[in-house]
Backbone as XML, in Angstrom:
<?xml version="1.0"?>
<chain id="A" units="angstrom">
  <residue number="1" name="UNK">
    <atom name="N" x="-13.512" y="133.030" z="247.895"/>
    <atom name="CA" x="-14.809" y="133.407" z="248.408"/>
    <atom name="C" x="-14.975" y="134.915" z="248.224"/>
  </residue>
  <residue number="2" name="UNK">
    <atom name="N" x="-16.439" y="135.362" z="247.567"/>
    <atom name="CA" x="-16.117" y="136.856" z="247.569"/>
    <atom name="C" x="-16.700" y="137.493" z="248.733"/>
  </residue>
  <residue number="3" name="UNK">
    <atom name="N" x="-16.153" y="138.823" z="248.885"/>
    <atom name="CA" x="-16.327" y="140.012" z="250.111"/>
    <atom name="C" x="-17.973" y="140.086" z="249.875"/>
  </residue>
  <residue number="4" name="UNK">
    <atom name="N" x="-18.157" y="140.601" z="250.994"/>
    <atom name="CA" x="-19.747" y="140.886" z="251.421"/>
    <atom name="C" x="-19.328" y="141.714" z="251.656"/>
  </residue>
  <residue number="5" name="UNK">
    <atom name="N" x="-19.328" y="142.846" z="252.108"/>
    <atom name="CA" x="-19.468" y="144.049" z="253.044"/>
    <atom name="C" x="-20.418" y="145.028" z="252.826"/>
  </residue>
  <residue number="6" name="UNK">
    <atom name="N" x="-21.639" y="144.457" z="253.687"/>
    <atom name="CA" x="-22.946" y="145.086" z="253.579"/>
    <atom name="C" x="-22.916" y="146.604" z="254.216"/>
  </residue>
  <residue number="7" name="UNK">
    <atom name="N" x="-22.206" y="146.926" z="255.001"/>
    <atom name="CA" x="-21.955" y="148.417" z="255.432"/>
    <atom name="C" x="-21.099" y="148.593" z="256.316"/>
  </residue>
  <residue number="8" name="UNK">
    <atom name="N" x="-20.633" y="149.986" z="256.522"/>
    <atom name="CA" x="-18.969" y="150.229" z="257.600"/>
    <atom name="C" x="-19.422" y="150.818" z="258.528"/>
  </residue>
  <residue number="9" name="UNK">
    <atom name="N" x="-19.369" y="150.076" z="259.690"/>
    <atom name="CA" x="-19.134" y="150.466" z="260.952"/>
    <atom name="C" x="-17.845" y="151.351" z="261.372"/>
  </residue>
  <residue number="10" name="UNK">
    <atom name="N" x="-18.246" y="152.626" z="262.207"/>
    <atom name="CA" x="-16.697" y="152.925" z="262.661"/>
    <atom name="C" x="-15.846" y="151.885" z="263.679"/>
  </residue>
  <residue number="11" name="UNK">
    <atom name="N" x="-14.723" y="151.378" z="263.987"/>
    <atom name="CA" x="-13.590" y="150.720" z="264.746"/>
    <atom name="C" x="-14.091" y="150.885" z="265.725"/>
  </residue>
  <residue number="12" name="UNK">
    <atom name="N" x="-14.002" y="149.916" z="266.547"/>
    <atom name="CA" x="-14.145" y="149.819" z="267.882"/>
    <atom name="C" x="-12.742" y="149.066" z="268.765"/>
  </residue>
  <residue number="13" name="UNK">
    <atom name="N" x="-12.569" y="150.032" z="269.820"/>
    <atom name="CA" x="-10.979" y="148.923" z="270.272"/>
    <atom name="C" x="-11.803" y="147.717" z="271.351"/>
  </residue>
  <residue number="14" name="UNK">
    <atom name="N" x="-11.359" y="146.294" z="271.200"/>
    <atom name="CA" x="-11.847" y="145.013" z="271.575"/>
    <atom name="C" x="-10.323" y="144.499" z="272.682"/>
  </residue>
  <residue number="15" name="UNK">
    <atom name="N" x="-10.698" y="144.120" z="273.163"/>
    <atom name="CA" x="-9.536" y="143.133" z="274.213"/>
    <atom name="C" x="-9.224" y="141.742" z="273.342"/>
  </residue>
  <residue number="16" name="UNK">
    <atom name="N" x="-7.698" y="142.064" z="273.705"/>
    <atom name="CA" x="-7.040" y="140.318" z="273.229"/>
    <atom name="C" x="-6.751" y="139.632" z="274.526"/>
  </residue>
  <residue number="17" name="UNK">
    <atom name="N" x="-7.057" y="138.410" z="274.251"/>
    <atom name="CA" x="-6.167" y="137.557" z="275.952"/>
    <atom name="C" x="-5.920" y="135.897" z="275.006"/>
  </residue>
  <residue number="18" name="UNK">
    <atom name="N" x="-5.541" y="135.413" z="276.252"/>
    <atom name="CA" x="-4.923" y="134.118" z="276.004"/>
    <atom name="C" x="-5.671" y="133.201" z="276.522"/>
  </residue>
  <residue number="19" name="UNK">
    <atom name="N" x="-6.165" y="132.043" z="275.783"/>
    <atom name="CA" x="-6.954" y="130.850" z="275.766"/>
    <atom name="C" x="-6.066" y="129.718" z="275.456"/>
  </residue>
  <residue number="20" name="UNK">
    <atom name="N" x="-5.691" y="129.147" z="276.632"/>
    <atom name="CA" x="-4.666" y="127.993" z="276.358"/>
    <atom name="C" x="-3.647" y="128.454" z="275.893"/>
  </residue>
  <residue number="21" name="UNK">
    <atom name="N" x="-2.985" y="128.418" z="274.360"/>
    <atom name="CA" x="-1.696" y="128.526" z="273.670"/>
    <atom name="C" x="-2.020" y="129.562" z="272.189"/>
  </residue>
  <residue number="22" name="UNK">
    <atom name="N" x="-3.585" y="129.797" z="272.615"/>
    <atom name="CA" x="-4.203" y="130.706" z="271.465"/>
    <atom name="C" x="-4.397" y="132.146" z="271.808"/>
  </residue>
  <residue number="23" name="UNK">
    <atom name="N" x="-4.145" y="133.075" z="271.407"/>
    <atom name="CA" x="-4.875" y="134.273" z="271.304"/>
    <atom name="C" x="-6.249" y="134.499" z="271.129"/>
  </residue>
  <residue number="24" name="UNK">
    <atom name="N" x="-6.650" y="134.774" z="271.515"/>
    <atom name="CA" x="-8.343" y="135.702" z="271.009"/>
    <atom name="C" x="-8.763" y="136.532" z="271.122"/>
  </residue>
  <residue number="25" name="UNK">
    <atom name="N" x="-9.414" y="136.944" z="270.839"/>
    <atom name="CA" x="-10.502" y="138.582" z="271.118"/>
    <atom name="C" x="-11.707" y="139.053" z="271.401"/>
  </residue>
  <residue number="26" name="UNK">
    <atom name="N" x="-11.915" y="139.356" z="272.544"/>
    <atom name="CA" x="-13.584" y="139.290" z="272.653"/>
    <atom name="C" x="-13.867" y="140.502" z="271.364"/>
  </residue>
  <residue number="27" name="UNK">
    <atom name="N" x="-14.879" y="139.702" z="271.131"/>
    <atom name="CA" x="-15.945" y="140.535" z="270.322"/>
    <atom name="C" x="-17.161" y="141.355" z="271.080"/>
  </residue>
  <residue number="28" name="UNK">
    <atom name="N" x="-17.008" y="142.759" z="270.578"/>
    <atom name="CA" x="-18.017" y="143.597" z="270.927"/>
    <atom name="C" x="-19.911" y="143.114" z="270.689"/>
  </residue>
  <residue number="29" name="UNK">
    <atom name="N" x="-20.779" y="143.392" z="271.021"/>
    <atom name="CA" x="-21.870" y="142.513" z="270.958"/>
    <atom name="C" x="-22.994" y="143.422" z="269.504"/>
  </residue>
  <residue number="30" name="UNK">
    <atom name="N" x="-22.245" y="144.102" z="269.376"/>
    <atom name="CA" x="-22.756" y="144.802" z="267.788"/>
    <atom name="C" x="-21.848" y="144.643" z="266.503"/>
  </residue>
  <residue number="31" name="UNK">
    <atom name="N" x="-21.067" y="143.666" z="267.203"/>
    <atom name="CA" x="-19.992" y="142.955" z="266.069"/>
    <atom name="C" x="-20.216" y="141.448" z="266.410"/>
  </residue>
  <residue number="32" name="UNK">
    <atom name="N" x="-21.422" y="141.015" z="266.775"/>
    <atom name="CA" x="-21.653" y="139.473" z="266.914"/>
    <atom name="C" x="-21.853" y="138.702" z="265.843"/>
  </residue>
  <residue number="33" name="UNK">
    <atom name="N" x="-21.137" y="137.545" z="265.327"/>
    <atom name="CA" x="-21.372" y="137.187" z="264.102"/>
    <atom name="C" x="-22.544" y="135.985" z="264.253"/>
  </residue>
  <residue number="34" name="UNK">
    <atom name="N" x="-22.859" y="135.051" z="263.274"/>
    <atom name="CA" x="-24.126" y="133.978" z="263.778"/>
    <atom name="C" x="-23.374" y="132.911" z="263.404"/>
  </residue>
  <residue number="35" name="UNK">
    <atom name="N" x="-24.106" y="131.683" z="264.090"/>
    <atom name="CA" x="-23.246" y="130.504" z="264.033"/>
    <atom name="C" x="-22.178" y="130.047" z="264.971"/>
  </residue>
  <residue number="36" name="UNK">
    <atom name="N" x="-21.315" y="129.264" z="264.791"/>
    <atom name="CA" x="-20.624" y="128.719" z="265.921"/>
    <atom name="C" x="-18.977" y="128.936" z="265.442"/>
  </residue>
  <residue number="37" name="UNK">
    <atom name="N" x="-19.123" y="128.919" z="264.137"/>
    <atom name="CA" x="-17.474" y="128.832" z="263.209"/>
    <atom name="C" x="-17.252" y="130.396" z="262.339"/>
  </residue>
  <residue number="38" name="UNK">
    <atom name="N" x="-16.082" y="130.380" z="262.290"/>
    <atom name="CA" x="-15.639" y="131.657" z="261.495"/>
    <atom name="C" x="-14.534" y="131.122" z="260.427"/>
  </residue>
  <residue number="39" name="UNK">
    <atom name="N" x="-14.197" y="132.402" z="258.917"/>
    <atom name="CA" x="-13.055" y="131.461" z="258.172"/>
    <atom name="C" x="-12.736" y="132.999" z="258.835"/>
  </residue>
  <residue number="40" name="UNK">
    <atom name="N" x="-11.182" y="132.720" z="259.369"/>
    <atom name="CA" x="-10.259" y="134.289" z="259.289"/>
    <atom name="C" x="-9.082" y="134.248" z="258.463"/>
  </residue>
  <residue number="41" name="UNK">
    <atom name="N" x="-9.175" y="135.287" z="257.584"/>
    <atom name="CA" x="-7.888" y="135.365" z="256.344"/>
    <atom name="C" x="-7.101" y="136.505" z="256.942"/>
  </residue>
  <residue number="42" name="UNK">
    <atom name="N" x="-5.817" y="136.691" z="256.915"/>
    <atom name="CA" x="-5.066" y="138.023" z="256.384"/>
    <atom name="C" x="-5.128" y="139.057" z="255.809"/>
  </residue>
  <residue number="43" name="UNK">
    <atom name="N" x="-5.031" y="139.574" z="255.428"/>
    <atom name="CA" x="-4.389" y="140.748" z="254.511"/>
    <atom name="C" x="-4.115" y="141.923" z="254.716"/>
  </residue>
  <residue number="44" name="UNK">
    <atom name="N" x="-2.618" y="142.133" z="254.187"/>
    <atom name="CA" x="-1.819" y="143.071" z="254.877"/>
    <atom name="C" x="-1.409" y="142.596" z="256.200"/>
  </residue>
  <residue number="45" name="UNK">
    <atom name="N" x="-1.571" y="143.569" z="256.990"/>
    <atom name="CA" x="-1.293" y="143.601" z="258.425"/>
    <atom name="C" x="-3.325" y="143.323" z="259.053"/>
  </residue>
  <residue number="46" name="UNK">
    <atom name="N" x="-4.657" y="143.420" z="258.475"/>
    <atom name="CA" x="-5.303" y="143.528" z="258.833"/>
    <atom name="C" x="-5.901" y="142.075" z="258.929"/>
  </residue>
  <residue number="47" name="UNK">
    <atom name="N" x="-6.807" y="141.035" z="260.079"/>
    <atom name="CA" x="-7.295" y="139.787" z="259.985"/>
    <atom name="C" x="-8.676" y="140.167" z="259.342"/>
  </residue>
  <residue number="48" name="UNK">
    <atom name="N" x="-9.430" y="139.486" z="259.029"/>
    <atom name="CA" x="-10.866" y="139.236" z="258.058"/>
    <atom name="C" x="-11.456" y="138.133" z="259.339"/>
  </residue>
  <residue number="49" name="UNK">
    <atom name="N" x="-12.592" y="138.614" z="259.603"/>
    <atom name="CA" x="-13.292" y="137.193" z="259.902"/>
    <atom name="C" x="-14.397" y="137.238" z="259.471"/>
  </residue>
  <residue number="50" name="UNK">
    <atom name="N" x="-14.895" y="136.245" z="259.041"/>
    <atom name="CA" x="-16.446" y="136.332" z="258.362"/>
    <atom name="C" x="-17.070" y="134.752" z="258.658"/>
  </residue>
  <residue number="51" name="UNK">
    <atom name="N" x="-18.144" y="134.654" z="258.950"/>
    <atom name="CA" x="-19.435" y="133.706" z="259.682"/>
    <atom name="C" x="-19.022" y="132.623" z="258.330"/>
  </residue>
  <residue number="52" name="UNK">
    <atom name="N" x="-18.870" y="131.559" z="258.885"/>
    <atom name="CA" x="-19.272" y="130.700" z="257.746"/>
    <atom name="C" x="-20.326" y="130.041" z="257.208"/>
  </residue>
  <residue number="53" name="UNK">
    <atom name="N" x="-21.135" y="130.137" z="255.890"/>
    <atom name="CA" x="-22.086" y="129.912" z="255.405"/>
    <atom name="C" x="-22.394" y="128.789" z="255.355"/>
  </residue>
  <residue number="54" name="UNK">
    <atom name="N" x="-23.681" y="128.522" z="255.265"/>
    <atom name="CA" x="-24.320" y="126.908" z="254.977"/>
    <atom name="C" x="-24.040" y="127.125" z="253.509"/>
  </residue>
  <residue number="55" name="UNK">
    <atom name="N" x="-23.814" y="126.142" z="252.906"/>
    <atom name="CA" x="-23.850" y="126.064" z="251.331"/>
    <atom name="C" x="-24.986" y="126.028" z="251.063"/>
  </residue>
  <residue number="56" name="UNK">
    <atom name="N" x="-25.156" y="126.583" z="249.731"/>
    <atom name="CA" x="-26.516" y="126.791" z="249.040"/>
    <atom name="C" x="-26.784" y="125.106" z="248.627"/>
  </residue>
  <residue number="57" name="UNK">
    <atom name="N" x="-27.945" y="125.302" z="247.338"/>
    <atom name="CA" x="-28.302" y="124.131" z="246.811"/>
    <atom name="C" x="-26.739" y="123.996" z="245.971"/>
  </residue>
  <residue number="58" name="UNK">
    <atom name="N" x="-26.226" y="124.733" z="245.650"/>
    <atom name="CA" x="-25.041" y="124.198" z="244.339"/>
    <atom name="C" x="-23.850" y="123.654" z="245.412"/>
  </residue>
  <residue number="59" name="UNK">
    <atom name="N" x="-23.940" y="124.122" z="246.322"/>
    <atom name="CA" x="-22.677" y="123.828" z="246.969"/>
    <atom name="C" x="-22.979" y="122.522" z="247.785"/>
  </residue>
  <residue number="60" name="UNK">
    <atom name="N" x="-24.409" y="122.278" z="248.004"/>
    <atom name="CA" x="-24.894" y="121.100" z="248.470"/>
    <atom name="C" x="-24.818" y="119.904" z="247.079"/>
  </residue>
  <residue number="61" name="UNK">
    <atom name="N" x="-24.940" y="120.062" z="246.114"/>
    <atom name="CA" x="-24.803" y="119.212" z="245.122"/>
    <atom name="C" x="-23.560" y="118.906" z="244.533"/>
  </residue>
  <residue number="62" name="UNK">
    <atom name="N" x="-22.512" y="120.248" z="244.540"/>
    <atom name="CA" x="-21.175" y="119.489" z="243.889"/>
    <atom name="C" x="-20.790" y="118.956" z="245.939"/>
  </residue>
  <residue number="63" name="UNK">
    <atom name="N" x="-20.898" y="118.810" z="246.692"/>
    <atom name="CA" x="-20.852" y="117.779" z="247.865"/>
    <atom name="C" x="-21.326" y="116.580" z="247.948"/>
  </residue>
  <residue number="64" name="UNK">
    <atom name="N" x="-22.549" y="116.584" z="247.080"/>
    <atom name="CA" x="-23.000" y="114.963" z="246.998"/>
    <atom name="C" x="-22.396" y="114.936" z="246.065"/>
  </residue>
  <residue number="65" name="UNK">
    <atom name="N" x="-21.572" y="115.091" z="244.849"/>
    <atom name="CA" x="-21.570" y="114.554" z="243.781"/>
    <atom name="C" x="-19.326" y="114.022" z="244.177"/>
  </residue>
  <residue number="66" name="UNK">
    <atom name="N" x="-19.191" y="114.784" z="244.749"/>
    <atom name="CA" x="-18.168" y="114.396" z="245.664"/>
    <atom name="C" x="-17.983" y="112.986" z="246.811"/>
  </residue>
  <residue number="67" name="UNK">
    <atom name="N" x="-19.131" y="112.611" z="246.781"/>
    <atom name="CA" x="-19.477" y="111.371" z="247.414"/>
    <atom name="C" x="-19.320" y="110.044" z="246.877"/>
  </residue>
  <residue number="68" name="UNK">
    <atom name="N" x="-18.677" y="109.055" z="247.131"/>
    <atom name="CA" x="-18.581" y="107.606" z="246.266"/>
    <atom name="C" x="-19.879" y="107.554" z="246.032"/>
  </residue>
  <residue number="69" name="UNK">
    <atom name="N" x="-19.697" y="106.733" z="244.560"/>
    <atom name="CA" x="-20.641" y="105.832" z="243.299"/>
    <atom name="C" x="-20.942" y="104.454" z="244.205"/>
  </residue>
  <residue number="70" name="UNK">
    <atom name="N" x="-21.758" y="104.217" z="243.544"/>
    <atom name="CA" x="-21.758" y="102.398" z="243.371"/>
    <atom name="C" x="-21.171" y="102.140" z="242.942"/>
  </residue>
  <residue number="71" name="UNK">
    <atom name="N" x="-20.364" y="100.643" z="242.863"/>
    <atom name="CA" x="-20.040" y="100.255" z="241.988"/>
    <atom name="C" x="-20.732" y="99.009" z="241.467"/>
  </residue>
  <residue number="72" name="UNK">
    <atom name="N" x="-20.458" y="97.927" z="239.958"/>
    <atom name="CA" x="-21.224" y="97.120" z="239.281"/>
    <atom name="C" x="-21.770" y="96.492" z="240.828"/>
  </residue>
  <residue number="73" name="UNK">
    <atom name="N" x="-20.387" y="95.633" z="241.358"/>
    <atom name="CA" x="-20.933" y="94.493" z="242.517"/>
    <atom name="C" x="-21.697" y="95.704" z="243.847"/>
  </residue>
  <residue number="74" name="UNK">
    <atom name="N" x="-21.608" y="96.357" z="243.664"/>
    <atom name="CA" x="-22.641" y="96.620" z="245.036"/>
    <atom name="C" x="-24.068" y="97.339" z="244.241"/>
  </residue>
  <residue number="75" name="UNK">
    <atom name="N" x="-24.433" y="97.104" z="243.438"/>
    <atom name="CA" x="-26.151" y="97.030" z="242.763"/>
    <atom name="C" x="-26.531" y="97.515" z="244.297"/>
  </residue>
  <residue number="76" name="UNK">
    <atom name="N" x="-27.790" y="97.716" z="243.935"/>
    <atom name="CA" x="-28.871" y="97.705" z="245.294"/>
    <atom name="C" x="-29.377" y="96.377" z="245.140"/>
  </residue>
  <residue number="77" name="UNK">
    <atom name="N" x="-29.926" y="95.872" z="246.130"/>
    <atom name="CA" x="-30.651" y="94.358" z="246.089"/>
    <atom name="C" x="-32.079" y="94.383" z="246.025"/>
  </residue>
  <residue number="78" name="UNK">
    <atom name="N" x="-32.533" y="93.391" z="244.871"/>
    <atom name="CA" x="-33.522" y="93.367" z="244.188"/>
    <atom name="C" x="-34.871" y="93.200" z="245.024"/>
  </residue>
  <residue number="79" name="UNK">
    <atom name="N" x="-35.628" y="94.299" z="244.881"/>
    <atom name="CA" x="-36.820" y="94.139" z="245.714"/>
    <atom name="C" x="-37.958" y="93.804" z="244.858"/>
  </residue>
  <residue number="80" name="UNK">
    <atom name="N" x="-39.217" y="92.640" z="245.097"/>
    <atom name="CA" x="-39.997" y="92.707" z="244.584"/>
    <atom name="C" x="-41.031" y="93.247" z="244.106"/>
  </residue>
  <residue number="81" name="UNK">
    <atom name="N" x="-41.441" y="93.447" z="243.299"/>
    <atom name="CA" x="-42.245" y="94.425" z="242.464"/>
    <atom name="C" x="-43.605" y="94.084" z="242.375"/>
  </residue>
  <residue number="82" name="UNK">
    <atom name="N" x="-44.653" y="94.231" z="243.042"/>
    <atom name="CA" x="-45.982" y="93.280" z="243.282"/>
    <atom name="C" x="-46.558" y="94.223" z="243.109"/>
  </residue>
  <residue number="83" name="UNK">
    <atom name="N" x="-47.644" y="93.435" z="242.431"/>
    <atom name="CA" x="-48.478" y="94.378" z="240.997"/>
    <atom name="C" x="-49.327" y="94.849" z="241.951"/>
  </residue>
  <residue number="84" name="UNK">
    <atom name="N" x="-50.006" y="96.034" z="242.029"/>
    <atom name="CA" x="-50.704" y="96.778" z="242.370"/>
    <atom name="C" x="-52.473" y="96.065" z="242.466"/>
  </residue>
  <residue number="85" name="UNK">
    <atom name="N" x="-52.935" y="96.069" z="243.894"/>
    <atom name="CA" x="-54.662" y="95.581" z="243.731"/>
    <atom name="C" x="-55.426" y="96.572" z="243.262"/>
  </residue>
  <residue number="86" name="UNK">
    <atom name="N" x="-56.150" y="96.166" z="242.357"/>
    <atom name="CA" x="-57.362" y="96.853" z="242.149"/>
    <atom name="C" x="-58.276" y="96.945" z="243.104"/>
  </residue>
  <residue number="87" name="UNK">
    <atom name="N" x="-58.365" y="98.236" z="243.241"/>
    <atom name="CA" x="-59.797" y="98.626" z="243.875"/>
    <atom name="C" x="-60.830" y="99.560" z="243.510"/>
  </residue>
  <residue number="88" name="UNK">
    <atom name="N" x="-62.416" y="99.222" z="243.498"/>
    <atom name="CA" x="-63.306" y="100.308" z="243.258"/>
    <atom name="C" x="-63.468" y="100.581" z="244.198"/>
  </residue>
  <residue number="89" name="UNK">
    <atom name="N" x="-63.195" y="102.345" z="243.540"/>
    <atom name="CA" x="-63.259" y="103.969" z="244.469"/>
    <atom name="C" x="-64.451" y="104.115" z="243.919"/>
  </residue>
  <residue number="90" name="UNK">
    <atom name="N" x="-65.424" y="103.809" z="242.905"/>
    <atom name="CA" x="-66.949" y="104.056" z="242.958"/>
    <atom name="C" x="-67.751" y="103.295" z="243.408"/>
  </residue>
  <residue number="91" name="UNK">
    <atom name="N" x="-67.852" y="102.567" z="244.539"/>
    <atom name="CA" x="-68.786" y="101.989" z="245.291"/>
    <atom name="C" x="-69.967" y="102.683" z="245.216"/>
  </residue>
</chain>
């Protein structure tokens, strides 16, 4: 996934505590991210967290295309095809 980094804020020191068997960190409220989920990576000694995105249209399409086929025996079932009435729209 590539880096965004739309601009640098100076550091701010944040509190860690313990949630069950997890660590966490409150987040400062000018470091609020959107959404409900985060991906956090490594590197170095430093964590990354960044908002996770809705997929675009491409990332929405190789997802459907990731989705089972039909196969021969499951066709869709044949619906009838009834010819269209004529009607006069110049009355």
């Amino acid at each position: 996934m590539p880096q965004r980094r739309h601009s640098t804020t100076p550091p701010k020191e944040a509190k860690l505590f313990r949630n069950n068997r997890s660590q966490a960190v409150r987040i400062p409220v000018e470091f609020e991210l959107p959404g409900e989920k985060v991906l956090i990576s490594r590197e170095g000694d430093r964590l990354v967290i960044e908002p996770v995105r809705k997929p675009g249209l491409t990332g929405l399409l190789a997802q459907w295309a990731k989705e089972p086929r039909l196969g021969p025996e499951e066709d869709f079932p044949e619906i009838d095809d009834m010819p269209v009435k004529s009607e006069d729209f110049f009355k």
